[in-house]
DODOVEX-813079 format. One record per residue (C-alpha): residue in three letters; y, x, z. Coordinates in nm, 2 decimals. Each point is the difference from the previous one (the first is absolute). Layout:
<sites>
- ALA|Y|X|Z
...
</sites>
This chain:
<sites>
- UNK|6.02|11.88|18.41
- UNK|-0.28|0.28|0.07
- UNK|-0.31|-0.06|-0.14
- UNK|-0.24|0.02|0.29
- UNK|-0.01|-0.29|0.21
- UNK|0.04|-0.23|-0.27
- UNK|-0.03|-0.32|0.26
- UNK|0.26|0.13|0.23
- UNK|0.22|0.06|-0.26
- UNK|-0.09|-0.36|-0.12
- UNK|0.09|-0.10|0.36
- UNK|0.32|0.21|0.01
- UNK|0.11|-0.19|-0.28
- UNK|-0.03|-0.35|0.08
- UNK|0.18|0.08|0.34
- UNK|0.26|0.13|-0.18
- UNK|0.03|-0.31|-0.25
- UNK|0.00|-0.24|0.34
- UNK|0.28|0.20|0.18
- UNK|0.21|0.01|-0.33
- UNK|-0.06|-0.36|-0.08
- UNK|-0.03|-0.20|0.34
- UNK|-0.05|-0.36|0.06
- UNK|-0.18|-0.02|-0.33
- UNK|-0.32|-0.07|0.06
- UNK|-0.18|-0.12|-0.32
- UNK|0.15|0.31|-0.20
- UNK|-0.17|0.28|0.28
- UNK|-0.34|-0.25|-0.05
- UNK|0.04|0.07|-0.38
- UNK|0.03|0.34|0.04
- UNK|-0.25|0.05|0.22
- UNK|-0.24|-0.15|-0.22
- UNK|0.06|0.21|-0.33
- UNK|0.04|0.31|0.22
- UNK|-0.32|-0.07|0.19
- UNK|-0.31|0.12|-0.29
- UNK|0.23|0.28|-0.14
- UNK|-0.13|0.30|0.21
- UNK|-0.23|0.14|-0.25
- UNK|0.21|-0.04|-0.30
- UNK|0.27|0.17|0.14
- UNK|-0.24|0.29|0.12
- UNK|-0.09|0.01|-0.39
- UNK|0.32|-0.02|-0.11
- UNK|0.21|0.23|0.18
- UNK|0.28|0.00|-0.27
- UNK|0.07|-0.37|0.18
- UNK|0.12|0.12|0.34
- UNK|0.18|0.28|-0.20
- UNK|0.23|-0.20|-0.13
- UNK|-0.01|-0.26|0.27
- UNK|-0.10|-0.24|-0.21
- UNK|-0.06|-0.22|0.34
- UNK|0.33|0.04|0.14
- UNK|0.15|-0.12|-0.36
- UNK|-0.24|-0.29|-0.01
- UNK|0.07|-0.18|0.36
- UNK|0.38|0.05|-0.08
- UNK|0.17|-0.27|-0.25
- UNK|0.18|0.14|-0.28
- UNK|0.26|-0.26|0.05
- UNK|0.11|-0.27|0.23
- UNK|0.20|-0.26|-0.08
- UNK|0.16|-0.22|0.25
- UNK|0.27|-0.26|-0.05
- UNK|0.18|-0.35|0.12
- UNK|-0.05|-0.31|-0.19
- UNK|0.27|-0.27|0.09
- UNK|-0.02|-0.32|-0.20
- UNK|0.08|-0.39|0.06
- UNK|-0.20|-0.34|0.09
- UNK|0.00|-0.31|-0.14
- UNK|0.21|-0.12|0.27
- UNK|0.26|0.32|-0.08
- UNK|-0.12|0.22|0.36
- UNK|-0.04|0.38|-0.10
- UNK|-0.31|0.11|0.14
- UNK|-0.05|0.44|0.02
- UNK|-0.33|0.13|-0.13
- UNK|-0.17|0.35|0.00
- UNK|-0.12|0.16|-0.38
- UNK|-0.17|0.28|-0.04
- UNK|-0.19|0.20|-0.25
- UNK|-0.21|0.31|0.10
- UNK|-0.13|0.25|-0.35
- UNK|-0.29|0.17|0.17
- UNK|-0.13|0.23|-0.24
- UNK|0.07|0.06|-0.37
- UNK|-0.17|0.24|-0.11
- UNK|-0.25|-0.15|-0.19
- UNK|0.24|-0.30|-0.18
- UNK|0.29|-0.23|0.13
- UNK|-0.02|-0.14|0.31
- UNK|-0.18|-0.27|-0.04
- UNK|-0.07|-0.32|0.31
- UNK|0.10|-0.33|0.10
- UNK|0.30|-0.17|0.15
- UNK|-0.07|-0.22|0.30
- UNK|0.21|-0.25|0.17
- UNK|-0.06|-0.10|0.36
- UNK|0.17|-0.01|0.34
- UNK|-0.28|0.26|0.18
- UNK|0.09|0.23|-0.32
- UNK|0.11|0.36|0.19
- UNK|0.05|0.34|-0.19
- UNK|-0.36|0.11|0.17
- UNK|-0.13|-0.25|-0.15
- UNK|0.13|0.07|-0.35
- UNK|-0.08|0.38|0.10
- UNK|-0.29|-0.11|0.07
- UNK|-0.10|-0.21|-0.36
- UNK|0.16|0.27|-0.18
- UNK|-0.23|0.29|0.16
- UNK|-0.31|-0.21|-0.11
- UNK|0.16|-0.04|-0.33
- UNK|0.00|0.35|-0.10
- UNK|-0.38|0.01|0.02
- UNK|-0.02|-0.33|-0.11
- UNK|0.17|0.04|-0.30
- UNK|-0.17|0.35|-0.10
- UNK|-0.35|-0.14|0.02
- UNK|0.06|-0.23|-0.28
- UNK|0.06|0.33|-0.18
- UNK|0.34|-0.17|-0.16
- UNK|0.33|0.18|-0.05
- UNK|0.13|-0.10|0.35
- UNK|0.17|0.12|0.31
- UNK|0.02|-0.22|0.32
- UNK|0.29|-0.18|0.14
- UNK|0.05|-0.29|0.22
- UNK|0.28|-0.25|0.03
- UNK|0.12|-0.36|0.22
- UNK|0.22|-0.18|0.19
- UNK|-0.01|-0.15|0.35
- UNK|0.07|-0.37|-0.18
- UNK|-0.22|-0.28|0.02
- UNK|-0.03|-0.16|-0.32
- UNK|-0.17|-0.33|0.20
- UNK|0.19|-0.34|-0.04
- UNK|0.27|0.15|-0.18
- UNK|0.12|-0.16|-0.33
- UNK|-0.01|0.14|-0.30
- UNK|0.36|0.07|0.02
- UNK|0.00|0.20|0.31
- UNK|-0.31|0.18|-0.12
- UNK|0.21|0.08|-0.35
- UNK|0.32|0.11|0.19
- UNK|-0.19|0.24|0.27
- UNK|-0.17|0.15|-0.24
- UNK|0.30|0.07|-0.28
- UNK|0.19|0.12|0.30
- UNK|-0.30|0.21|0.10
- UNK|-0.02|0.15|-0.40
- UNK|0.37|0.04|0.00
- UNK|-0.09|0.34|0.22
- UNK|-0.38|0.03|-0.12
- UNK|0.11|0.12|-0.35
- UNK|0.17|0.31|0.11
- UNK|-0.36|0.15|0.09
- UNK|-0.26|-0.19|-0.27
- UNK|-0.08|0.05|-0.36
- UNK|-0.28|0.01|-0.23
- UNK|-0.07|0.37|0.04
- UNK|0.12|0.02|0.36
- UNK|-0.11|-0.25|0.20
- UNK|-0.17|-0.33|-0.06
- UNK|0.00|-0.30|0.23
- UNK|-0.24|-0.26|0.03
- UNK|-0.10|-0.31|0.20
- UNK|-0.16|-0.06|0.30
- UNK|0.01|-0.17|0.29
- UNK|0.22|-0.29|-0.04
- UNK|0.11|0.16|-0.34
- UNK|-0.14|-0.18|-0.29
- UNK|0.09|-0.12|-0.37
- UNK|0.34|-0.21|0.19
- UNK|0.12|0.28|0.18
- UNK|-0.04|0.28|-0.32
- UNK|0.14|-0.23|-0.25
- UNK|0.30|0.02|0.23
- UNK|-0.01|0.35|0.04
- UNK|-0.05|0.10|-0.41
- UNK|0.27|-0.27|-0.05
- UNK|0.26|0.17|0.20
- UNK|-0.10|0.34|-0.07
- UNK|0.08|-0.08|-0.35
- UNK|0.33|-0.11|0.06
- UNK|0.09|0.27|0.23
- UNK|-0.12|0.29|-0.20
- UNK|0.06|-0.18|-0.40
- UNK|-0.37|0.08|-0.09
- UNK|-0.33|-0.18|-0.07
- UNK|-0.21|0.29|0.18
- UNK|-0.30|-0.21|0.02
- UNK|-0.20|0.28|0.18
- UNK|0.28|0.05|0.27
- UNK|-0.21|-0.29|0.19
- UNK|-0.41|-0.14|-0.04
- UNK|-0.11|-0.30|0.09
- UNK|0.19|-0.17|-0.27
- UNK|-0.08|-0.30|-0.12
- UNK|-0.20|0.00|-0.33
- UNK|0.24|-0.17|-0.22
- UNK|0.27|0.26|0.08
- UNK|-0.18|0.30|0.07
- UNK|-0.26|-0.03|0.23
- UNK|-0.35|0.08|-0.07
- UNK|-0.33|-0.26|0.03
- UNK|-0.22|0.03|0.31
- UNK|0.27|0.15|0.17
- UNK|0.02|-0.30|0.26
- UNK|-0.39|-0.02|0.01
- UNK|-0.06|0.43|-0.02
- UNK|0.00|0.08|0.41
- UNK|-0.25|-0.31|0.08
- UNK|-0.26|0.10|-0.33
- UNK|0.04|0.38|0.05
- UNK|-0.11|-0.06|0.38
- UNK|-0.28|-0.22|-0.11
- UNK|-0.09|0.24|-0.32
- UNK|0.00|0.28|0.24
- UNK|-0.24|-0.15|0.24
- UNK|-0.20|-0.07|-0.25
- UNK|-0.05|0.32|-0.12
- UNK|-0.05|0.08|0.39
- UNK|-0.31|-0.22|-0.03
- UNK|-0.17|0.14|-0.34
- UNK|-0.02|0.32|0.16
- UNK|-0.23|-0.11|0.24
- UNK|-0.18|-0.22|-0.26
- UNK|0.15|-0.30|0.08
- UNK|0.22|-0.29|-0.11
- UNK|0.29|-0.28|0.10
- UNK|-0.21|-0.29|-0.10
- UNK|-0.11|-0.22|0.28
- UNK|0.20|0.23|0.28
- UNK|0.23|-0.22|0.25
- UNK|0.34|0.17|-0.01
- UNK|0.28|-0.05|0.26
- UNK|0.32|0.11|-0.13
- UNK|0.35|0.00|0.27
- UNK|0.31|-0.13|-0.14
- UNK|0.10|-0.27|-0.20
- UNK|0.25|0.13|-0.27
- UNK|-0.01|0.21|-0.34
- UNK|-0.24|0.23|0.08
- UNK|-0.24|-0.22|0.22
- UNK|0.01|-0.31|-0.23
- UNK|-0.11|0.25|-0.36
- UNK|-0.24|0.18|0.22
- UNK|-0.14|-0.30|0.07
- UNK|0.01|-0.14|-0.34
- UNK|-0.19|0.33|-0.14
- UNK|-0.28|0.00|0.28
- UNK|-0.09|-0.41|-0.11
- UNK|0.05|0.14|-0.34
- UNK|-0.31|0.28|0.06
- UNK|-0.21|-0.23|0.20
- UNK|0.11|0.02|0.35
- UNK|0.06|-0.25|0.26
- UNK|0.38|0.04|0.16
- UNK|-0.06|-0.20|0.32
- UNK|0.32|0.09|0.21
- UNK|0.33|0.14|-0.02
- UNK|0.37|-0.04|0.23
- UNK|0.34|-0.01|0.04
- UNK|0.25|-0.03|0.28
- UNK|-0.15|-0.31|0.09
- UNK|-0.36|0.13|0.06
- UNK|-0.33|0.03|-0.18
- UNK|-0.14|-0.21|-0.26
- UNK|-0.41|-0.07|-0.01
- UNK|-0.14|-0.19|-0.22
- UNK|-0.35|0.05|0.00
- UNK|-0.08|-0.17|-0.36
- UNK|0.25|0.25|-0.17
- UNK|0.38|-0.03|-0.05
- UNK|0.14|-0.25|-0.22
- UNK|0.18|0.29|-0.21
- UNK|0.27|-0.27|-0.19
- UNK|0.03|-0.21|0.33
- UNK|0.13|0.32|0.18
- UNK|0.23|0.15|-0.27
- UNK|0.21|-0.34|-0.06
- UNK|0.03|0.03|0.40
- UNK|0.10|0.33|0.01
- UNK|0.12|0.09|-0.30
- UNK|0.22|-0.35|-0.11
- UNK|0.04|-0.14|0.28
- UNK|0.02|0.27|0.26
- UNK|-0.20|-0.17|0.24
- UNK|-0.20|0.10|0.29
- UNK|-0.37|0.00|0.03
- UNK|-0.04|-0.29|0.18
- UNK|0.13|-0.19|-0.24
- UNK|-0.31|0.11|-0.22
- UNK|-0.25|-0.08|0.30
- UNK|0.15|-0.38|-0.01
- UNK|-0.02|-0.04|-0.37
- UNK|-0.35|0.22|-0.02
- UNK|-0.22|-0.19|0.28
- UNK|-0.32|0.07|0.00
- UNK|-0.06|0.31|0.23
- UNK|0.31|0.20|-0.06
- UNK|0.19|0.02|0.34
- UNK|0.28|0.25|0.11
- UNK|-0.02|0.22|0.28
- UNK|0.34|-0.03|0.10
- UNK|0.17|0.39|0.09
- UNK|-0.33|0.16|-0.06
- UNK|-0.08|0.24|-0.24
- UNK|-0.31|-0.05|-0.23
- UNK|-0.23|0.27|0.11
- UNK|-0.19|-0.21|0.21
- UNK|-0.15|-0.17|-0.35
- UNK|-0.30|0.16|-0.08
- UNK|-0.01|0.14|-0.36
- UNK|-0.18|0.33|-0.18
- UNK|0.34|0.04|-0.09
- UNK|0.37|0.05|0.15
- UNK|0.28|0.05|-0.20
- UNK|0.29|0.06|0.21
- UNK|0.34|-0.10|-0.20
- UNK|0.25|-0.09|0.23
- UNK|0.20|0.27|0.18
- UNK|-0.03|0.34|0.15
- UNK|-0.15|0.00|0.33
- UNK|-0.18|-0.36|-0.04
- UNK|-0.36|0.15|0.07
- UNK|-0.06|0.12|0.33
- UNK|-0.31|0.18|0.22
- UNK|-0.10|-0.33|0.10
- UNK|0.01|-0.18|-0.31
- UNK|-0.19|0.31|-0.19
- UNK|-0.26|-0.02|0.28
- UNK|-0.07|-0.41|-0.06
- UNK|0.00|0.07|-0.37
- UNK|-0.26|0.29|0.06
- UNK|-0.23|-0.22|0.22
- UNK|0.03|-0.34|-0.27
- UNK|-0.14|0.21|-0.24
- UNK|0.27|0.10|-0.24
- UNK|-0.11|0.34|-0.21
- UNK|0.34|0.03|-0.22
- UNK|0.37|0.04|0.12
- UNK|0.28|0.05|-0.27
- UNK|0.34|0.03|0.07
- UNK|0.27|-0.27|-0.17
- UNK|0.29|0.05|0.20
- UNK|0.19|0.36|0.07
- UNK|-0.25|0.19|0.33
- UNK|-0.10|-0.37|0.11
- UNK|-0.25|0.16|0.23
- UNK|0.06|0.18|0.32
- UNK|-0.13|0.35|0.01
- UNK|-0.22|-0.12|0.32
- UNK|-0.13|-0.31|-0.25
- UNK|-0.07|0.28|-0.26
- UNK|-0.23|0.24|0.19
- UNK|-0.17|-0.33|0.10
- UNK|-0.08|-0.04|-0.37
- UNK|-0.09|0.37|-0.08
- UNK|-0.22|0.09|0.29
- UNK|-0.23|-0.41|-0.11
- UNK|-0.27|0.09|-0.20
- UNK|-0.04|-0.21|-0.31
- UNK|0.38|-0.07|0.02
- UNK|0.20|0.14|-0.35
- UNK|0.43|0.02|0.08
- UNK|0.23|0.09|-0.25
- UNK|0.39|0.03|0.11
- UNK|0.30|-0.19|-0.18
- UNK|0.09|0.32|-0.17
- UNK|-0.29|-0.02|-0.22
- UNK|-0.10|-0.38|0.03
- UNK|0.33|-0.19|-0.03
- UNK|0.15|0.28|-0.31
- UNK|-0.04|-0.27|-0.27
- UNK|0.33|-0.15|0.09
- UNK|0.19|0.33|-0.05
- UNK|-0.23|0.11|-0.30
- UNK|0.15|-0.31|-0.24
- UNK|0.30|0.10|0.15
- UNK|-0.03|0.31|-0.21
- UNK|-0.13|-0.14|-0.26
- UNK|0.27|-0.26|0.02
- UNK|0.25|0.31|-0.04
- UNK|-0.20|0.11|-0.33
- UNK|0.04|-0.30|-0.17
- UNK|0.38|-0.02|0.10
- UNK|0.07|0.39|-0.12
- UNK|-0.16|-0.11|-0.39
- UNK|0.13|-0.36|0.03
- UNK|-0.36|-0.11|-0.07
- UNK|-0.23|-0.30|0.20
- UNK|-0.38|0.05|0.12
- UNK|-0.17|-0.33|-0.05
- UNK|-0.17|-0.13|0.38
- UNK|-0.33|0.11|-0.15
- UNK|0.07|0.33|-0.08
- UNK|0.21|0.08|0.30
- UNK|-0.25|-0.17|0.23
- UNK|-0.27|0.23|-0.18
- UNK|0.24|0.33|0.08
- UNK|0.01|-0.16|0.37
- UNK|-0.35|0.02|0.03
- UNK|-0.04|0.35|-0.15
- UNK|0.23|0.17|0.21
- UNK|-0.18|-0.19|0.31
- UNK|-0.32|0.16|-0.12
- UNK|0.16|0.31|-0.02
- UNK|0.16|0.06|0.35
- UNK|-0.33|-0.13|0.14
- UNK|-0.18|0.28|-0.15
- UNK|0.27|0.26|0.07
- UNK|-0.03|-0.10|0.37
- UNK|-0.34|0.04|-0.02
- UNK|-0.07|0.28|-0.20
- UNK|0.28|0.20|0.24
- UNK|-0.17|-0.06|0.33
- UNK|-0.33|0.09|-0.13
- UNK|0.15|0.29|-0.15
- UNK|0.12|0.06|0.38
- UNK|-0.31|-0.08|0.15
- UNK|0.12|-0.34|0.08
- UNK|-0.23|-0.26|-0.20
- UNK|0.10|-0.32|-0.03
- UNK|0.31|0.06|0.21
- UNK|0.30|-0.19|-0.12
- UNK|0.26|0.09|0.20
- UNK|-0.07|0.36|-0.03
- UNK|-0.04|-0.02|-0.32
- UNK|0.34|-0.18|-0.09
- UNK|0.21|0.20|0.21
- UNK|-0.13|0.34|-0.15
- UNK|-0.01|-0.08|-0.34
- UNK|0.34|-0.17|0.05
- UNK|0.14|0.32|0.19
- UNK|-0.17|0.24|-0.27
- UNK|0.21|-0.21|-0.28
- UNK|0.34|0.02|0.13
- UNK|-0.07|0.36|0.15
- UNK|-0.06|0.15|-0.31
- UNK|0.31|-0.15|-0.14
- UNK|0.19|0.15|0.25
- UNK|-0.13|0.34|0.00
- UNK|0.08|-0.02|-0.38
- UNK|0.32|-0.09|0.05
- UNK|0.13|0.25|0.23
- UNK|0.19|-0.04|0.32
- UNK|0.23|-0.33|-0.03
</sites>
């Protein structure tokens, strides 16, 4: 890569990435979005393109793809697809999530796993990026099916994983059910309690406190950081937040916590308004006991709380929206309605929820602050790590002083984002500021390393 036409190089690039990796279409939008503010830094950092530090960065170390046969209750053999993508290593383990879903694709693991590598170094925690799933759909299975998938799943996941090689978590439609199954038969297969070989444990055996609760308070302890530096504060703000399982629910639970008023959120079924506030316990024994829908909360609710059926909730108006659903959810239109209601602060729950035409909505509005998921929704991975400490000295954080390290590290990436864009001319850009200071991180690493 010469150094003097930085952008067409930039462009060069990401044509290169989309012929080498077609029909993947949320990995080429993640890449476009790190690669897109890195012009100057690589024109000050020349060493970069020497050693192709790019070209090693949009290239997986490893890939791992694999069949996963297993057996119903009613004894049919259904044929899944596993796979496990290590990103980048070089500044820990891989480190990411496992998720389990019928849309799941290897883009879209490429995809999570890219993010994860800047992700993960912002936290400024011994970790790599990686990425894992399954195209299985974990919905209205029994506990049985769920426990045989996923031991016939592990009993070719163990090959690749290990405390100091690559560390799955949950995710989508993995949580404490589906890693209990996971550790369990990794311990049987491979004769060891490696406790670290898998986060997201749960704290009796392993797992570490306010890891269920750490993506949904990290987003809400980010944005409020978002909000001192403009003098400002979570109490008395409406908040809409999209979504209605881990993350949502705790992100909700920490905004009423701090003063706000959530007044919407959604699932399949469509978007939830309830003007007086959400009824917090009313909607976690519906979603997360009884696995219910939201209109089931509307009919025991009353009042005004009514459901939108196959709408998403960015018509509510709100200072602000907290996407936490999926990637993709937030679109031009719905960053444009948001704009015009009024809302000053967008933070990112989910994995690159918004569209990059809803994203230059947000950063060409005056008065509007947006920070992306890599920065806003890093609590989750952070206890992660921390989760990983406690497991290599066999010692326990207590929920205040793990909660307490949450919010620190918070604190921390926000200023890192924003003391990097400044430093770049950038102020008070977030995505800017994430991507370089997560590209500088792992860069560095690399160069270090040498060519591997």
């Amino acid at each position: 890569m010469s150094t003097t036409s930085r952008g067409t190089d930039l462009d060069d690039l990401i044509a290169d990435v989309e012929a080498r990796n077609p029909g993947e279409p949320e990995f080429h939008q993640a890449v476009r979005d790190v690669l897109a503010p890195l012009g100057p830094v690589l024109e000050a950092h020349p060493e970069y393109s020497r050693a192709r530090i790019l070209e090693r960065l949009v290239e997986p170390e490893r890939q791992v793809i694999f069949r996963v046969p297993w057996v119903d209750d009613e004894g049919d053999v259904h044929v899944q697809r596993a796979m496990r993508v290590g990103f980048n290593s070089a500044l820990g383990p891989y480190k990411g999530g496992m998720r389990f879903h019928p849309a799941v694709t290897l883009g879209t693991i490429k995809f999570l796993g890219f993010e994860q590598v800047f992700k993960n170094a912002l936290t400024g925690l011994a970790i790599g990026g990686g990425k894992g799933g399954a195209d299985f759909d974990p919905k209205g299975r029994s506990d049985g099916e769920v426990m045989r998938f996923c031991q016939a799943l592990m009993s070719e996941l163990y090959r690749h994983i290990g405390p100091d090689q690559d560390v799955p978590a949950g995710d989508a439609g993995v949580a404490a059910r589906e890693i209990g199954f996971l550790f369990g038969q990794y311990k049987k297969i491979t004769g060891h309690y490696a406790a670290g070989v898998l986060t997201g444990k749960g704290t009796g055996w392993g797992g570490a406190q306010v890891r269920t609760e750490a993506t949904g308070y990290g987003l809400v302890y980010f944005a409020r950081e978002m909000l001192a530096a403009r003098y400002e504060d979570l109490d008395g703000r409406t908040v809409v937040v999209s979504g209605a399982g881990n993350v949502s629910l705790f992100a909700i639970e920490k905004a009423q916590e701090l003063g706000a008023t959530v007044v919407g959120c959604s699932d399949s079924s469509g978007a939830l308004h309830d003007p007086d506030g959400l009824d917090l316990d009313l909607l976690k024994t519906i979603k997360l006991e009884e696995r219910g829908g939201l209109g089931e909360y509307v009919e025991r609710r009353g009042g005004e709380a009514s459901l939108d059926e196959g709408a998403t909730p960015w018509g509510i108006p709100c200072d602000v929206a907290l996407p936490c659903a999926t990637q993709n959810e937030l679109d031009e239109k719905d960053a444009e309605r948001l704009v015009k209601n009024g809302t000053t602060l967008v933070a990112e729950g989910a994995n690159m929820p918004c569209t990059d035409e809803a994203i230059a909505v947000f950063r060409a509005a005056d008065g509007v602050a947006y920070a992306p998921g890599k920065a806003s929704n890093a609590g989750g991975v952070a206890v992660s790590a921390f989760e990983m400490q406690q497991n290599a000295s066999r010692a326990g954080w207590s929920f205040e002083n793990t909660d307490e390290r949450l919010q620190t590290t918070m604190r921390e990436i926000h200023e890192t984002c924003r003391r990097t864009a400044a430093e770049h001319g950038l102020q008070d850009d977030y995505v800017a500021g994430a991507n370089i200071a997560g590209f500088l991180r792992v860069a560095e690493a690399m160069l270090a390393q040498g060519v591997v």
